[in-house]
N, C-alpha and C positions, 0 to 999 in steps of 0.2 A: 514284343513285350506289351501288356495289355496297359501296362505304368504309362505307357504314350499315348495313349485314346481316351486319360481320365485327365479332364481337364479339373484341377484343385483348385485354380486363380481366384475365385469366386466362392470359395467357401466361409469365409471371416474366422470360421472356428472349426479347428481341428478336428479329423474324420474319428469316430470310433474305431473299433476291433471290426464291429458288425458292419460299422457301412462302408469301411473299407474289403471286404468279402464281399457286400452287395454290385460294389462298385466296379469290383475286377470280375464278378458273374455275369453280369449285364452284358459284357463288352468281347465274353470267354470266346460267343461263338463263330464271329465274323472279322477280320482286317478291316475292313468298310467303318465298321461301327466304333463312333465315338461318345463320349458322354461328358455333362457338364454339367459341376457339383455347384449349386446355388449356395447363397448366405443362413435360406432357411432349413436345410438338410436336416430330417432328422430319420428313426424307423416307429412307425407306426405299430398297434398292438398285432397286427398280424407278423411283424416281423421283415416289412416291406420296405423298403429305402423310398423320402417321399425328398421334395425339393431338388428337381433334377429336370435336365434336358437331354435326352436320347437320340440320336441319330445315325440313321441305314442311308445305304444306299437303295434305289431305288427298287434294283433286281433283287437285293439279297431277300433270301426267305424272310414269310412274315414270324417264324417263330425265335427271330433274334430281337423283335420286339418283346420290352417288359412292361405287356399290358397289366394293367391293372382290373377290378372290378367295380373299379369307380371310374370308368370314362365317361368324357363331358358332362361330368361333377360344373357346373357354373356358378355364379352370383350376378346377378340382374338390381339394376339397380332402375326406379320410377320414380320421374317427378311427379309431383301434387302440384295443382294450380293453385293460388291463392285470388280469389278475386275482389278480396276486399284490401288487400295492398299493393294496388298498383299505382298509386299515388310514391312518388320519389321522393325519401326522406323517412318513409313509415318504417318506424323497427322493429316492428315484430309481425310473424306470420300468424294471420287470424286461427289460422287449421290449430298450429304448433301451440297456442295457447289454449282452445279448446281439449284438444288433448290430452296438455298436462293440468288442466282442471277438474278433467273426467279420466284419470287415469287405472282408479279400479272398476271402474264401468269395460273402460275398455280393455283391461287385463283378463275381464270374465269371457267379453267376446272370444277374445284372440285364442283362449281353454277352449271355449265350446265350439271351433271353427277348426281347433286342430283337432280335437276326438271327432268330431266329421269325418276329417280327413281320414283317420288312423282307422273308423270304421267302415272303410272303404278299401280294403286291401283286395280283397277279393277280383275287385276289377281294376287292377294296376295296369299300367300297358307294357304291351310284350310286342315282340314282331309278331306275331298274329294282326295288330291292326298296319301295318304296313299296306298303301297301298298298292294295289294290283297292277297291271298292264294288261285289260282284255283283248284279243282281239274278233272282232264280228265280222271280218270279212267284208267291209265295204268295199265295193268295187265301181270303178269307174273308167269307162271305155274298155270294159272287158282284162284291164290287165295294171289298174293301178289299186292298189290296199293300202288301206289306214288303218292306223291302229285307234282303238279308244281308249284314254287314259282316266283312270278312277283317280282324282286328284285326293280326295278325302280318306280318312284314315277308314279301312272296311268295320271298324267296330268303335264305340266308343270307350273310353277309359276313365278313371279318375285319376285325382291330381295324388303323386308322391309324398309321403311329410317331409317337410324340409328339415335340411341341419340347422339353418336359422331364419324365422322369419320376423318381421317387426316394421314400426316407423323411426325415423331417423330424421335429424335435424340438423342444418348447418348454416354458419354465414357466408355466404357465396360473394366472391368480388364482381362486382357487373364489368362491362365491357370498357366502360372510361373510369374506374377503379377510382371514384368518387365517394362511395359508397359502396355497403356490403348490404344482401338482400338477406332475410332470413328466410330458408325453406325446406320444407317437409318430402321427404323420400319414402317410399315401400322397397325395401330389400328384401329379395331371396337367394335361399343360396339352399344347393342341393343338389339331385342327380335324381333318375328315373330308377332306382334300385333294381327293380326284376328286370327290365331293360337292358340295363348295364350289367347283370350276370349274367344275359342270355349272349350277348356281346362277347364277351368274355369263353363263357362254354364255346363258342361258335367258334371262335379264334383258337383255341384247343384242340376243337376237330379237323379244320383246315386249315395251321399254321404251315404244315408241308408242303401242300399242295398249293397255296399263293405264296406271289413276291408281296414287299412290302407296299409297292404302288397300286395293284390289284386290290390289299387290305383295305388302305386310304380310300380306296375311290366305290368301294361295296356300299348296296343301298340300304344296308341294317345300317352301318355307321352314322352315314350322312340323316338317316332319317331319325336315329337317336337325338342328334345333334340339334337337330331343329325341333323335336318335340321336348326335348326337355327347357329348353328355351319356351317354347308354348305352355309345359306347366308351369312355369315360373311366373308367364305372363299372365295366367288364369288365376293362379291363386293371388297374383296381387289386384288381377282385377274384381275378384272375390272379397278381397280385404278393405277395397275403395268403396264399396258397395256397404260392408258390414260398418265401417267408420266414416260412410257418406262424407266422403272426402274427392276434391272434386279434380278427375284428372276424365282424359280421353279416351276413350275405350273403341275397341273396335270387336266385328264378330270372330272369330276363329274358324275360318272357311274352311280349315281342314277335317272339322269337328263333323260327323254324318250327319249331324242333328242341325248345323248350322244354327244353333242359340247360344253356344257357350260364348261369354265375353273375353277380351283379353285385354293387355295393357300392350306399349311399345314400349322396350325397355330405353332409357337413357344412356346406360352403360351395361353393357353384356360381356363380362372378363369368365373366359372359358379355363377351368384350373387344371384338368385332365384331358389333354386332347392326344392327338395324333392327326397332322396333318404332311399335302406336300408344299416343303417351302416353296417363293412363287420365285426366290431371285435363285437360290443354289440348285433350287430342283431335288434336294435329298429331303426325304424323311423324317421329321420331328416327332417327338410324343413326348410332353412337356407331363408330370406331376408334381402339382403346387407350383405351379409356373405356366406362366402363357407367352407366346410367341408373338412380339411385337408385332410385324408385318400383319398379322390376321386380326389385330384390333386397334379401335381411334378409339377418340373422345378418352383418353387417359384409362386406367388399370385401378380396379378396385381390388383394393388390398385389406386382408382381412386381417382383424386386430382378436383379440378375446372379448369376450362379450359386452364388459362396461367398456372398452374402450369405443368399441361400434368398428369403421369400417374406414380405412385413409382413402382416398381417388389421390393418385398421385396421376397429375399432370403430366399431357403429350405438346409438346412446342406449340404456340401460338399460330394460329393462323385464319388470319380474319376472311380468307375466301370460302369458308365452309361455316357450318351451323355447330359445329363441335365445340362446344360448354368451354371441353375442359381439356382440350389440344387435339393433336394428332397423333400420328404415330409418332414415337420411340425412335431416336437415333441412335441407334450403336455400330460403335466403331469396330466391333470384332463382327467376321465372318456369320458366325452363330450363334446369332441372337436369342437372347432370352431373359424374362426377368419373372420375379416371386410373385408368388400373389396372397402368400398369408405368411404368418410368424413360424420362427421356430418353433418347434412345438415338444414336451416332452411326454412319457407316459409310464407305468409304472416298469416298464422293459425295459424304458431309457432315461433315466434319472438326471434331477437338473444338476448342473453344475452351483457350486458357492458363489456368487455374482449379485453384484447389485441388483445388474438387468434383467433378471429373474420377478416375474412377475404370480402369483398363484390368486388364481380364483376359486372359490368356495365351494363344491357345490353336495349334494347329499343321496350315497349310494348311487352315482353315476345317472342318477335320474334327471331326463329333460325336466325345463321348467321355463317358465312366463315370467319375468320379471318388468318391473314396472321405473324407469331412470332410476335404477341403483343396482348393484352388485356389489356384493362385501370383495375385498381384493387385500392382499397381502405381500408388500412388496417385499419384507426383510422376510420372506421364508424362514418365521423361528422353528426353535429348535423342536415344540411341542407335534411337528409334522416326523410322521414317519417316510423311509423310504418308499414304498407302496404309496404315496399319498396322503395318507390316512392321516388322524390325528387323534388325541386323546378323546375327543368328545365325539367321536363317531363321522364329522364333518370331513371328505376328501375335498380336494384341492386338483386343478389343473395348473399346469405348470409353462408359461412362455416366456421367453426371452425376447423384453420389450428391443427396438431398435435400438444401438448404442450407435455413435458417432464411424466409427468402423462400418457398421453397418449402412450406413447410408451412402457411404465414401463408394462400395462396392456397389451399390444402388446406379453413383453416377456413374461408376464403369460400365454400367448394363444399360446405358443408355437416358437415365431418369436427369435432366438439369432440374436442380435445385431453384434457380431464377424460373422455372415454369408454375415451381409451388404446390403446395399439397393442400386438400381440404380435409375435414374431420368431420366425418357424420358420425354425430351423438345419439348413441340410442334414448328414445323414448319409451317403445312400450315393446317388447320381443320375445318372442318363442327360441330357446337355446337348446338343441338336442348332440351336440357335437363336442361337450366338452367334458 
């Protein structure tokens, strides 16, 4: 019975019609295969079941995996130096007030930085820049070969538009919680789009003929993995440069050209992945949910726009450089926890609830906002089901965290005494809602 492979514990709110069907497909083709329904479960406009944890065994075919076309979709989060408050006691960050002083200054940038972007599709990256493995035949002592490995990518690309980009702001507790520090972030969040449908096509041609550990361990995956990570890092080192905003940069040595700059991210929360677990050995592929054991420094949890973006904290632990904890203790076997909100759409219509939050926005068009978003929490009546509203203004629809939902948060491993930050947007580019 496929009823014993779907774990429900974790859902807070009752499954649909739909994603009870998606839930028992997932799971149709293998005995191996298990799955585990998050808090934030919803189906997407394609009709896709998101907020889930997947799990094969390691032999079974790769086509009982339900990839998606959004793998290692991420959010990267950068800190900003301040170096004019490094005096203890100073309250506010010199960046984060410049900033919001030059806020349509900087709103122009952020337009003219993403139609850059947007007009660069043409050279998006694809496996075509994957590096090679030559070999030339070096020989030594008549009977030893090496190989030469092309570390760099064989072509160059440009950077993907992101779902959300922007600066963000927060009070941070320092280490002897005396004081809170005020500071400035670069967030992205995103996927390599043609990347990740080529991924996708790939896994269509040859789900038969590989097991799921073969899938995991293929060098399109991994090198997807770490380049969409590297646009993430580019465009915010992009954005340090355009808001002369003073953080660390290095080169990007993968890049042919060896000039493009990049950032180190602080926190790197992967939302679509598939990996192999390192303690059970089985097969994960998390959507809207990241696999504790593969990430520190706490889980960037993505909120709707004005809310910005929660870091919910990983256990304490003063032997490592990690801000804002460690890994994730959880007590059950298979682990896993959310990484954005409920989410609904006009497929899947919100429920009557307080917790229902809608944000504004018009004919589903990205847009640049500058610390403000209209939001509507009492969804009046003047909203149609499609969204829509009498003035032509559509609406996204989330289900802020309710007290349930955090309770379930702790079961997935989250302590509450570890504490949550709130980065507040300032100035951001929203193409996702």
């Amino acid at each position: 019975m496929t009823e014993n492979r779907i774990n429900t514990n974790f859902c807070n709110t009752p499954l649909t019609s739909q994603e009870i069907d998606s839930t028992a497909n997932a799971v149709s083709f293998y005995h191996h295969t298990l799955l585990t329904v998050l808090p934030n479960h919803s189906m997407n406009t394609d009709g896709e079941l998101q907020g889930f944890m997947f799990s094969a065994h390691p032999n079974d075919s790769a086509q009982v995996l339900p990839l998606s076309k959004h793998m290692c979709k991420m959010t990267c989060m950068y800190e900003c130096k301040d170096q004019d408050n490094q005096i203890i006691g100073t309250p506010y960050n010199s960046q984060v007030l410049h900033v919001v002083n030059n806020l349509e200054t900087y709103r122009e940038a952020l337009q003219e930085y993403i139609t850059t972007i947007q007009n660069k599709k043409e050279n998006a990256a694809g496996f075509d820049c994957i590096p090679v493995r030559s070999c030339e035949g070096i020989q030594h002592d008549d009977n030893l070969d090496f190989d030469v490995h092309t570390e760099h990518d064989q072509r160059t690309w440009a950077e993907s538009v992101p779902d959300k980009v922007g600066l963000y702001h927060a009070w941070t507790r320092t280490d002897n919680s005396t004081f809170r520090e005020h500071k400035l972030f670069i967030i992205v969040t995103g996927k390599l789009t043609q990347a990740a449908e080529e991924l996708h096509n790939l896994w269509l041609d040859t789900n038969q003929e590989l097991n799921c550990k073969e899938f995991v361990n293929c060098e399109e995956l991994n090198w997807l993995r770490r380049a969409t990570q590297r646009n993430h890092s580019r465009i915010a080192a992009d954005l340090s440069v355009i808001f002369d905003l003073t953080v660390e940069s290095m080169y990007d040595l993968d890049d042919p050209t060896f000039k493009r700059k990049m950032l180190f991210p602080t926190i790197s929360t992967t939302q679509n992945d598939v990996v192999e677990c390192p303690y059970s050995g089985r097969i994960k592929l998390t959507d809207s949910a990241i696999i504790p054991e593969s990430s520190v420094n706490g889980v960037l949890f993505q909120m709707y726009s004005s809310e910005g973006f929660w870091i919910f904290h990983g256990p304490r632990d003063n032997a490592t450089c990690y801000t804002f904890g460690g890994e994730f203790v959880s007590k059950h076997a298979e682990s896993c926890f959310p990484t954005c909100l409920h989410a609904f759409n006009d497929g899947f219509h919100a429920r009557h609830s307080s917790n229902v939050v809608s944000i504004a926005r018009v004919s589903n068009a990205s847009t640049i906002f500058a610390n403000h978003v209209d939001t509507d929490k009492s969804c009046t009546s003047d909203h149609h089901d499609d969204g829509s509203s009498d003035s032509g203004v559509q609406y996204s629809k989330f289900e802020y965290p309710s007290e349930q939902f955090m309770c379930v948060l702790q079961d997935l491993g989250f302590n509450r005494n570890d504490g949550i930050t709130n980065l507040m947007p300032l100035i951001c580019y929203v193409a996702d809602e």
